[in-house]
N, C-alpha and C positions, 0 to 999 in steps of 0.2 A: 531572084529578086531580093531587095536588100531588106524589105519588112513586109509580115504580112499580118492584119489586121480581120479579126474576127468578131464578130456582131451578134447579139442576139436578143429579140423582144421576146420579154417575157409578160407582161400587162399594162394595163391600163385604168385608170379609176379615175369619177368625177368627169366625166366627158360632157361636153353637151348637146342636149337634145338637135338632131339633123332631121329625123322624121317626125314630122307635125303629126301622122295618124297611129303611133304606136309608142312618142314619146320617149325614140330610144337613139340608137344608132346602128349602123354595122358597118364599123370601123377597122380600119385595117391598114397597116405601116408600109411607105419605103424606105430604104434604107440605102442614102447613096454617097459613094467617096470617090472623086472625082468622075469620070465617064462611066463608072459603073453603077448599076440599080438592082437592088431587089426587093421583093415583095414579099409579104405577108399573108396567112389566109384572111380571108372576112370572116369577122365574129358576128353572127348576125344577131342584133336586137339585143344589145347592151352597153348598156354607160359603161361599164365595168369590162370591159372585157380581158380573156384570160387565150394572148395569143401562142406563148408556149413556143416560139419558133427554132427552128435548127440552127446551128452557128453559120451565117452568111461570111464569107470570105474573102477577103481584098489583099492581091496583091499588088501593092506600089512600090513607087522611089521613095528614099527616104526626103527627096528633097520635095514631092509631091507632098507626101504623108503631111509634112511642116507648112506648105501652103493650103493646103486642101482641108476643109471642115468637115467633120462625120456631120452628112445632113440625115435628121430623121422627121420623116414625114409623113401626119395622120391624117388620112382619109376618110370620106365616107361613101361608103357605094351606092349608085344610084343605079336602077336595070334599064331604066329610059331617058335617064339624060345623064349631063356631065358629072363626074364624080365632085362632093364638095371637097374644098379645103377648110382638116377641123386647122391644125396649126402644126409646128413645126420644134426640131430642137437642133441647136447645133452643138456638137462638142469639138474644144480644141484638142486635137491629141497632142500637143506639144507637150506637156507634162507626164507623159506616159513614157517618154523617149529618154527619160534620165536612166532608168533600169533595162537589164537586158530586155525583162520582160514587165512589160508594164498593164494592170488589171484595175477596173476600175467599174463599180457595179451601183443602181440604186434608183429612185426617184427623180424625175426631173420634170421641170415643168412645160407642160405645151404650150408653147405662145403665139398666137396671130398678131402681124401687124393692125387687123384692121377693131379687133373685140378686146386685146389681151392675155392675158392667163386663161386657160380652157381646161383644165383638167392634168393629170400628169403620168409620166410613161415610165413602165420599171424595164430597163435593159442594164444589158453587161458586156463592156467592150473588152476586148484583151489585143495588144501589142507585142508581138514579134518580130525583133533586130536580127539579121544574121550578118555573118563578117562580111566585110566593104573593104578591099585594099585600094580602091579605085582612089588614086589621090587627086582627082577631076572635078571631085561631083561637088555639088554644091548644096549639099547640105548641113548644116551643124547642130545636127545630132548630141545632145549632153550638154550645151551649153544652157546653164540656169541663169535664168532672169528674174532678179529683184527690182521690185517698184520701191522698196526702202530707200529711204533719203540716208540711212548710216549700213554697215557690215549687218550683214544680218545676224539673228540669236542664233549660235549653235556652229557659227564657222568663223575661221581665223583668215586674214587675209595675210597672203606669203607675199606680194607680189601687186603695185597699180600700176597696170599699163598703160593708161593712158584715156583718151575721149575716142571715142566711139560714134558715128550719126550716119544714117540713111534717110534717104528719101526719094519715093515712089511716084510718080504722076499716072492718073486715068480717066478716062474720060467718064464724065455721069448719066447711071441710065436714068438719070429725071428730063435731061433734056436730049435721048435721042430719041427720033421720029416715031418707034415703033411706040413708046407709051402713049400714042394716038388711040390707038388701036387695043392697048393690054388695059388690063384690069388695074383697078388702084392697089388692089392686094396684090398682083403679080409685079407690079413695081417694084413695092415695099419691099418683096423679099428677092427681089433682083437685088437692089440698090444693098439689103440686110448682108447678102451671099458676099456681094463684091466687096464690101467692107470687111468682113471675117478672112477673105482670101487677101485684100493688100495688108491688111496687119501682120497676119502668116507671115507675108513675103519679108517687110519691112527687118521683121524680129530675126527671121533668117539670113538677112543678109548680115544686119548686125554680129550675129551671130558667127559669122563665118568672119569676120572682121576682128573680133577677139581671135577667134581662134590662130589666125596665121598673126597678131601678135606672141603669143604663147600664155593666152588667158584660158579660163575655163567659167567664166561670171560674166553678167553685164550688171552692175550696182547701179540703183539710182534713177531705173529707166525712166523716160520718159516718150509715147505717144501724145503724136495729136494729128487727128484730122481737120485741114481747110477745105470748105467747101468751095470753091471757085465759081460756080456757076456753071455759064457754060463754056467756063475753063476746065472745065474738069476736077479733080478729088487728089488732093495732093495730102497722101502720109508720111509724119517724117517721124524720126524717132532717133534718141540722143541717150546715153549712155557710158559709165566709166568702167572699159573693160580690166576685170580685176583676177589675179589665180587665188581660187579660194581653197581652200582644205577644212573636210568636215570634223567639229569635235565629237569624239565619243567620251562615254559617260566614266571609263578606265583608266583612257590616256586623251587627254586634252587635245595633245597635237597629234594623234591618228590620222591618218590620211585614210579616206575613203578608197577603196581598190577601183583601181580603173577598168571597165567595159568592154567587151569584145565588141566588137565592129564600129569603136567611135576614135577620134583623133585626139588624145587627151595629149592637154600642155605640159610641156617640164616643169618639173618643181625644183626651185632651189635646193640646194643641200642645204645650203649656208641657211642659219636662222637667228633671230637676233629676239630681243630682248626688249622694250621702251623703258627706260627710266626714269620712270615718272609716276611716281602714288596720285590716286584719284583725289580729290577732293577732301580735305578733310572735314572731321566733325567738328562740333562749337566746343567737343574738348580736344584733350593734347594727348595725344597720344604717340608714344615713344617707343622705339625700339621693337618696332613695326618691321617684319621680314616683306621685302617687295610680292604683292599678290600680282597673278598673273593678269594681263590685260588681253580682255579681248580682243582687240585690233592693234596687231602690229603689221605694220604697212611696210612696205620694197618696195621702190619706185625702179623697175628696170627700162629701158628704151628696147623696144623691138622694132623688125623692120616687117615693112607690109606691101604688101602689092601692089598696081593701080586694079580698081574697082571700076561698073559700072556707072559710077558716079566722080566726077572729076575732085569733089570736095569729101574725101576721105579723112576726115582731119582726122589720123589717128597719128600715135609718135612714132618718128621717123627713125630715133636713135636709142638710147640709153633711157630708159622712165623714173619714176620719183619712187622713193620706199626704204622701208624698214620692217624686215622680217622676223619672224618671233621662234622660237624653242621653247621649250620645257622640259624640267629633267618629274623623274618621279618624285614623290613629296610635296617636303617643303623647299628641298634644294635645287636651286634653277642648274642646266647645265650650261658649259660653256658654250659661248653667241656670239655672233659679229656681224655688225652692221656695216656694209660697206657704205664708205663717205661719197654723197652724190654731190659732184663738182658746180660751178655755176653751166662750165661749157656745155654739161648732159642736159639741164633744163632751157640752155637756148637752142640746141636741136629740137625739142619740140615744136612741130608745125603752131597746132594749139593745148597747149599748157590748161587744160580746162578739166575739173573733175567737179561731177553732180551731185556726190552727198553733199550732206551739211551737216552733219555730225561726223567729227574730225576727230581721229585716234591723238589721244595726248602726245604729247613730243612731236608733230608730225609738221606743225608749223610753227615759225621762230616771229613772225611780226606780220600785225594785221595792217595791208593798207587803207582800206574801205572801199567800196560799192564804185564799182566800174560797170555802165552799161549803155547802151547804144540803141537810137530806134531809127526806121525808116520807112521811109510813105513811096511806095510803088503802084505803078498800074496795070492792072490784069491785062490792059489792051495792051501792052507790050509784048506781050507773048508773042512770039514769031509762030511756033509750033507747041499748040495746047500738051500733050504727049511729051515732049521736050523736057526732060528735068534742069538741062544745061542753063537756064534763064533764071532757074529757082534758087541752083546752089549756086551763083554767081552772086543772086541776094544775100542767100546767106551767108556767106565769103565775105564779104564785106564787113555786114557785121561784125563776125566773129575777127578780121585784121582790126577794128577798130577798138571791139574791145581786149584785143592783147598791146594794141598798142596805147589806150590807158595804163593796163597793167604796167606796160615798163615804164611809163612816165609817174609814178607811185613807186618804183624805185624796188617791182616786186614780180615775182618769179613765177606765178601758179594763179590761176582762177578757182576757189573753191563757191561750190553751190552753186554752180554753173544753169541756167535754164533759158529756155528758147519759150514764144509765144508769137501767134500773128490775130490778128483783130481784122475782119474781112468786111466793108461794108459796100454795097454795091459794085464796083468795077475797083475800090479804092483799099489799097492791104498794109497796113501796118506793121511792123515785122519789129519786134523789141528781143534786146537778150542782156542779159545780166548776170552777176556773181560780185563776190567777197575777194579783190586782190591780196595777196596774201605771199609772205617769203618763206618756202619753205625750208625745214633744218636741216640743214648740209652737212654740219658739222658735229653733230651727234654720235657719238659712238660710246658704246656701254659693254663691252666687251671685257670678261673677268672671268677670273677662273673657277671652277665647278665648284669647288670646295670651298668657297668666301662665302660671307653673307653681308647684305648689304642692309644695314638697320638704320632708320629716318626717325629723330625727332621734330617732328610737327608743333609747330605755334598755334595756336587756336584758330588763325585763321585760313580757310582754303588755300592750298599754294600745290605749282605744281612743279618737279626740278628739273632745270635744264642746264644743263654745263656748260660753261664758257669755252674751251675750246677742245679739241678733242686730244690737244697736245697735254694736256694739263692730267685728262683722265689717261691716258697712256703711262706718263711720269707714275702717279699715283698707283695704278696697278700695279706696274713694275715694282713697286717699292713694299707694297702691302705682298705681291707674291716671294717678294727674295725673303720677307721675313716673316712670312705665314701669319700673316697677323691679318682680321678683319678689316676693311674699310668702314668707317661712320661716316652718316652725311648728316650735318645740322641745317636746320632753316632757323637760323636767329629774330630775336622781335623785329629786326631791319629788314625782311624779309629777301636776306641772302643766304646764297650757299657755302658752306665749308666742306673740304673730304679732308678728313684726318686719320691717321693712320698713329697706332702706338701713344697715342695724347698730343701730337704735334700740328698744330692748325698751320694748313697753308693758304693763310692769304691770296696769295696771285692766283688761288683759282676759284676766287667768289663772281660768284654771276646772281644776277637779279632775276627770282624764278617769279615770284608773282604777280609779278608787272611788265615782263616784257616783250609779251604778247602787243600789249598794247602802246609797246614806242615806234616811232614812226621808221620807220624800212627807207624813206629818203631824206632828201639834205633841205632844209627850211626855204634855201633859196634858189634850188634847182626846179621845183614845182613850180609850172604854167600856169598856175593859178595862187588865188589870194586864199591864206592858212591862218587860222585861230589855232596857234599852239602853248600851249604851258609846260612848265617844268613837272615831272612826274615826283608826286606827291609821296612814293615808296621809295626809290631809289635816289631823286635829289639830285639827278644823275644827267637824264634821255628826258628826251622831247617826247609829251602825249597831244592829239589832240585833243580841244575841248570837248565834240561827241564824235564817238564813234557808230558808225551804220556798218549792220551785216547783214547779209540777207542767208547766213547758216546758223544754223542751233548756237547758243551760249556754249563757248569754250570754253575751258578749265581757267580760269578768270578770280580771284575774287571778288565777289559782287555784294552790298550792302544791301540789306532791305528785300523786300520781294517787288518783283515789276509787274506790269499791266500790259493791257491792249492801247494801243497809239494809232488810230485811224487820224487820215485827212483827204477830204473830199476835196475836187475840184471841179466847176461846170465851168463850159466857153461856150455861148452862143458862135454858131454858123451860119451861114447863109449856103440855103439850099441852090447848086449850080447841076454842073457838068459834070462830067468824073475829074479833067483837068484841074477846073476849078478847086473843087473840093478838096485835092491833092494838094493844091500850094496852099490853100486854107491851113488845111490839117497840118502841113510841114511848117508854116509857117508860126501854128499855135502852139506846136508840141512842146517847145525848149521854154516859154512862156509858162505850161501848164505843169509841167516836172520841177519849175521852182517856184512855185508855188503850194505845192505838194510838199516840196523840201522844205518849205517855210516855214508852215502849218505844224509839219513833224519837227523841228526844232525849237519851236517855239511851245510846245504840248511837254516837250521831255521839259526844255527849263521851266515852265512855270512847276512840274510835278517833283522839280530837283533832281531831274535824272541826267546821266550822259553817255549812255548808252543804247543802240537799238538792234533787236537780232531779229533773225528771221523777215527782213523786209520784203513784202510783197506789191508790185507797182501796176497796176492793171488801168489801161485804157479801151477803150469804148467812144465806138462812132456810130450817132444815130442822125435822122434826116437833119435837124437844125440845132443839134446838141455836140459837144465833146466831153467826156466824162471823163476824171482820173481817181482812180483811187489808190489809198495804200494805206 
């Protein structure tokens, strides 16, 4: 078997009273992983018991192991009737499966659905991998999952491959027949179980979805359960599979050693560099050697399978990115970022990545906030079970907001996020992100023995080169005559690369402002644009505000900002589910400008033009529609 899985209770404390005429308990555990059970002795006549058990032992799949929850469950013995339920613990082992062998020991607490917290149990699990050459199975084993909206602390990314999503359909045991019959507690922890076990599944499928891109991450993740009624329980979960590599505390760019019995992805050779100094201070600091950045990004296209699921949006071809190296010291080694074409980001099915904290250099122009909602009805389900109905909804969505994206004139969706609002028979389905072009033309490739030194203006700036012919020229000239490169940010806030004292002109680009010029043509937009001339360069077209719904980019920004809410209510009138549906569809495009209003009108009167991190949430109750943001 490909893992086996070892158990062991060792006590108990703070229980609560089961026997009314001794004030005590005599309690005693199961311990079960998938179809298998085992028992514990009875501790007779204590809160505290001290069960001391032998290692219980489970062998499963690994792709069991990743759906299946360690259930542990306390009992209380009774000699003439039914045993009680004191409560329960479940552990995910999914976390244990990144090591060959994975341990994991200590306190946890007992919970009942129907009381709460009851007391708490000390065991010690341990996880055994053994080699899998089976290239069938379907498990993904080693793949790590960040809920982080940015690269996590402590790893570098080689490599974004793209959007990642699954989604699970089940039918709910609240509305089958037998909770006539069962307990309100044996619901509770049916309904608990089956929810622990489609999340398992969801994360695994996901999982297995990076992995045949040639990832080893999923950044960004996002779960959410719809409850449907008696549609059933629909999991879905969205994700940007990424190849991460861990830093150690010696060498920066170390790569973590890969795992007997898991499918680890390729790692590039090739590693690159971002040229780009963080943010500066309110002084000026000069002749500043480039510090390394934690996220350097590679966008490569991999190719993927068809899935269980028809709506796989992962990339089809070539993916977005820029990779990183480091030499020892203070001296970077030679890097190279290969240039990603427009043609490799219109192969992407959908161009969607879910941080929102975006490595410097990684996009060249912000477009703003692309997003799309829709009002469906549950009675349309042909076959509750069916997920073919659901990601057909979501399909949708997601073509309508790639095709905003290219009518903003832009290449990538950052801060990508899905949500549905379920109320009676009637489901709302909204998705949104920050359209955005990403930098193509980027390449910072030099030789090991240069040093690249930046005089900084006082004010925050970040640099990005005008073309990559310009830095090519440049190297080549600074290598034939061993001479340093400089790069100045003048009070205009452009670039120069000069070599030997000789400023070349034709290769000034405008670093701290243009982020913020507009990515299309004033008169090719299907809609009506408030734009003005950009107040840095003199040059590019800004609009009047900008909306993101990702962290503040490397920007600079005046002043410090606040919180910007704006509510909205619509009165309904209580129908049908039909009804209710052309109500709601009908109100929504009404109540999102509205919302837009409210928020533009809140920044001008505070003198701002700017908003990041947008959050748009709606809500339907019996004779209300609510928006917030």
């Amino acid at each position: 078997m490909p893992a086996k899985v070892k158990v062991r209770i060792l006590a108990g404390r703070n229980l609560p009273v089961m026997d009314r005429t001794s004030d005590t308990s005599d309690a005693y555990v199961e311990v079960k992983l998938g179809n298998t059970t085992f028992k514990t002795e009875v501790c007779r006549r204590s809160l505290n018991p001290q069960w001391n058990s032998e290692w219980f032992r489970f062998e499963v799949d690994d792709e069991e192991l990743q759906d299946e929850p360690l259930q542990i469950r306390i009992m209380d013995y009774d000699t003439y009737s039914a045993n009680d339920a004191i409560g329960k613990v479940y552990v995910n082992l999914n976390p244990l499966l990144y090591k060959q062998s994975g341990f994991l020991s200590g306190w946890y607490p007992i919970y009942d659905t129907m009381h709460g917290i009851r007391g708490e149990v000390n065991m010690a699990v341990k996880v055994d991998l053994f080699s899998d050459t089976n290239k069938y199975r379907e498990s993904s084993c080693g793949v790590h999952f960040f809920y982080s909206p940015r690269i996590p602390h402590g790893y570098q990314a080689q490599v974004i491959l793209g959007f990642v999503e699954e989604l699970v359909v089940n039918d709910d045991p609240e509305y089958q027949w037998i909770d006539k019959i069962r307990t309100p507690r044996a619901s509770n922890e049916t309904r608990q179980t089956l929810f622990s076990k489609l999340s398992g599944e969801v994360q695994r499928k996901i999982g297995l979805k990076a992995l045949e891109l040639g990832g080893n991450a999923v950044v960004g993740y996002q779960q959410c359960f719809d409850l449907e009624g008696e549609s059933g329980i629909v999991v879905r979960g969205i994700g940007t599979a990424m190849n991460l590599i861990k830093l150690s505390e010696g060498n920066p760019a170390a790569v973590s050693p890969p795992r007997e019995g898991t499918r680890e992805s390729p790692v590039p050779e090739d590693t690159v560099n971002t040229l780009a100094p963080g943010p500066g201070s309110p002084t000026t600091v000069t002749s500043t050697k480039l510090s390394q950045s934690p996220a350097k990004v590679n966008l490569t296209c991999g190719q993927r399978r068809s899935s269980d699921s028809d709506l796989s949006t992962t990339p089809k071809a070539n993916s977005l990115g820029d990779s990183s190296g480091s030499g020892s010291g203070g001296t970077r080694t030679a890097v190279h970022r290969p240039a990603i074409g427009q043609d490799s980001l219109d192969m992407l099915e959908y161009p969607f990545i879910t941080i929102k904290q975006i490595p410097q250099g990684f996009v060249q122009h912000i477009g703003g906030v692309v997003s799309a909602r829709s009002v469906k009805l549950l009675v349309q389900i042909n076959n509750p079970d069916e997920p073919e109905t659901r990601d057909a909804w979501w399909t949708e969505l997601r073509k309508e907001v790639r095709s905003h994206t290219r009518a903003l004139g832009c290449n990538i969706v950052l801060g990508y996020c899905e949500s549905a609002e379920i109320y009676d028979e009637v489901c709302i389905l909204s998705a949104s992100g920050t359209a955005a072009v990403l930098n193509t033309n980027m390449s910072n490739e030099h030789d090991g023995t240069s040093t690249l030194g930046y005089t900084l203006n006082p004010r925050p700036c970040t640099v990005v080169t005008n073309t990559q012919r310009d830095w090519e020229k440049e190297r080549e000239t600074a290598k034939d005559k061993e001479k340093p490169l400089k790069v100045d940010i003048n009070l205009a806030n452009q670039v120069r690369v000069s070599h030997n004292g000789d400023w070349n002109e034709d290769s000034v680009s405008h670093a701290a402002c243009s982020l913020c010029h507009i990515p299309y043509s004033e008169s090719s937009v299907p809609f009506p644009v408030n734009l003005t001339r950009c107040i840095v360069c003199r040059r590019h077209k800004v609009p009047d505000i900008l909306l993101m719904t990702i962290e503040p980019p490397s920007v600079p920004v005046c002043g410090k900002g606040c919180l910007i809410q704006a509510r909205v209510c619509r009165v309904k009138k209580d129908g049908s589910a039909e009804q209710n549906a052309k109500e709601i569809s009908d109100s929504l495009p009404f109540l999102e400008y509205e919302l837009h209003h409210q928020l533009v009108n809140k920044l001008k009167v505070k003198g701002m033009n700017g908003l990041f991190g947008l959050k748009v949430q709606v809500s339907v109750g019996e004779k209300m529609l609510v928006g917030v943001a």
